[in-house]
C-alpha positions as CSV (number, residue, x, y, z in Angstrom):
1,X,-1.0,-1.4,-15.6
2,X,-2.4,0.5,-18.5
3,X,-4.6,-0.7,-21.5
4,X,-5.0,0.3,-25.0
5,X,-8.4,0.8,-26.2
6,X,-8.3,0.7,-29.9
7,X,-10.5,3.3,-31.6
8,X,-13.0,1.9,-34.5
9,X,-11.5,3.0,-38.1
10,X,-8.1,4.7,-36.9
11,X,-4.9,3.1,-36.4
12,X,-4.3,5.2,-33.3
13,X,-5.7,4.4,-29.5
14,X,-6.7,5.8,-26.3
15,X,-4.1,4.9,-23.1
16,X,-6.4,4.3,-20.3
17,X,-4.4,4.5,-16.9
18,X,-6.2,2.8,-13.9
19,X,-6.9,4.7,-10.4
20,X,-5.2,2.9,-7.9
21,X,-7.6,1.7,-5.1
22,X,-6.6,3.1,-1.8
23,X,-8.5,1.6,0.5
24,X,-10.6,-1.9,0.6
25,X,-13.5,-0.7,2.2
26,X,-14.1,-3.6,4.5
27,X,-13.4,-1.1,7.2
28,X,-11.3,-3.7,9.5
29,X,-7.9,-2.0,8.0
30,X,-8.4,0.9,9.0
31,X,-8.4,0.1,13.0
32,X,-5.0,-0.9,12.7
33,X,-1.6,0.6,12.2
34,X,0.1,-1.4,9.1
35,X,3.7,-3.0,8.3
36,X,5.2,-0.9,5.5
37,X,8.9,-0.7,4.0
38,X,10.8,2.3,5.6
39,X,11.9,3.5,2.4
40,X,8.2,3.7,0.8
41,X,6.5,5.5,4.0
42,X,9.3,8.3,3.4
43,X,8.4,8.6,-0.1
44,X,5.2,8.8,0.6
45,X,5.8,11.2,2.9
46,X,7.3,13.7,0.5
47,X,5.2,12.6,-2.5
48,X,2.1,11.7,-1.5
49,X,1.9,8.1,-3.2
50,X,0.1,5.3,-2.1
51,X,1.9,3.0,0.3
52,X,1.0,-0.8,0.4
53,X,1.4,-2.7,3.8
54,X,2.3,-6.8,3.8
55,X,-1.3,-7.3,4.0
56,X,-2.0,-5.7,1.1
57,X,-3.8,-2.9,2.3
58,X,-2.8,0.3,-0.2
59,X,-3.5,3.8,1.0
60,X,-1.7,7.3,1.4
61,X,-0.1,7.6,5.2
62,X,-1.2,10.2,7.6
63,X,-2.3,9.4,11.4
64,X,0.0,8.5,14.2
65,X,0.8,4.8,13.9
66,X,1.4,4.4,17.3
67,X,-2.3,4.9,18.4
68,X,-3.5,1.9,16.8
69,X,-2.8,-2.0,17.9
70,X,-0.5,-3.7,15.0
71,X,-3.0,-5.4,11.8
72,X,-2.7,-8.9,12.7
73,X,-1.8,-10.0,8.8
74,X,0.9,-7.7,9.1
75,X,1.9,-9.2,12.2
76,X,1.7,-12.6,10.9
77,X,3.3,-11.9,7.4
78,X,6.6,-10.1,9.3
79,X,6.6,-12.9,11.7
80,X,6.6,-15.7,9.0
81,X,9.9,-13.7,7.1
82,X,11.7,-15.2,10.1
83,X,15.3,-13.9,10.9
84,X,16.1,-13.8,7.0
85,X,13.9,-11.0,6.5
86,X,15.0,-7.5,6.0
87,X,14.0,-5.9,9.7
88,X,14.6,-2.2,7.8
89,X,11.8,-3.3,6.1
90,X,9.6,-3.9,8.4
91,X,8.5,0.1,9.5
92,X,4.8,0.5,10.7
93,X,2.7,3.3,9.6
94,X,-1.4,4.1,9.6
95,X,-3.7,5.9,7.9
C-alpha cells in the first residue's frame, strides 16, 4: 500500500512505500514451523520475499521446518478449510 504525501506549494508529491513487517515480535511464532502456499515458499526461495503463513505471521524462510512442532493457528486454520481446501496449498515452512 503506498501513500502520497503532498508537498506544501507544488503540485507534485512524495510516494512513500511502507516496509513490510516481517516478524510480530511476540516471540511465540518463531517456535513453530508455519503453513505457507507451496508456490510462495518457492518464490521466496529464489527471490527472497516475504512469505505469510495462514496465521498471519509474515517473514523470509530459512531454517528446516521439520525441526519445529506445527504453529497451532496454522494447524487450526488448515484444519477448518476441510476437504474443499486446496492440500497443494497447504506446504509448511519456518524461519
Amino acid at each position: 500500500m503506498s501513500t502520497l504525501e503532498p508537498e506544501r506549494g507544488a503540485g507534485t508529491g512524495t510516494l512513500v512505500e511502507p516496509t513490510p513487517q516481517v516478524s510480530h515480535g511476540d516471540g511465540d511464532h518463531e517456535r513453530f514451523a508455519h503453513y505457507v502456499q507451496k508456490d510462495k515458499i518457492m518464490a521466496s526461495a529464489l527471490d527472497g520475499t516475504p512469505v505469510v503463513a495462514l496465521c498471519g505471521k509474515v517473514w523470509v524462510p530459512g531454517r528446516d521446518p521439520k525441526k519445529y512442532p506445527v504453529c497451532p493457528m496454522c494447524k487450526e486454520i488448515y484444519e477448518s478449510m476441510g476437504s474443499g481446501g486446496d492440500k497443494d496449498k497447504g506446504g509448511k515452512d519456518k524461519k
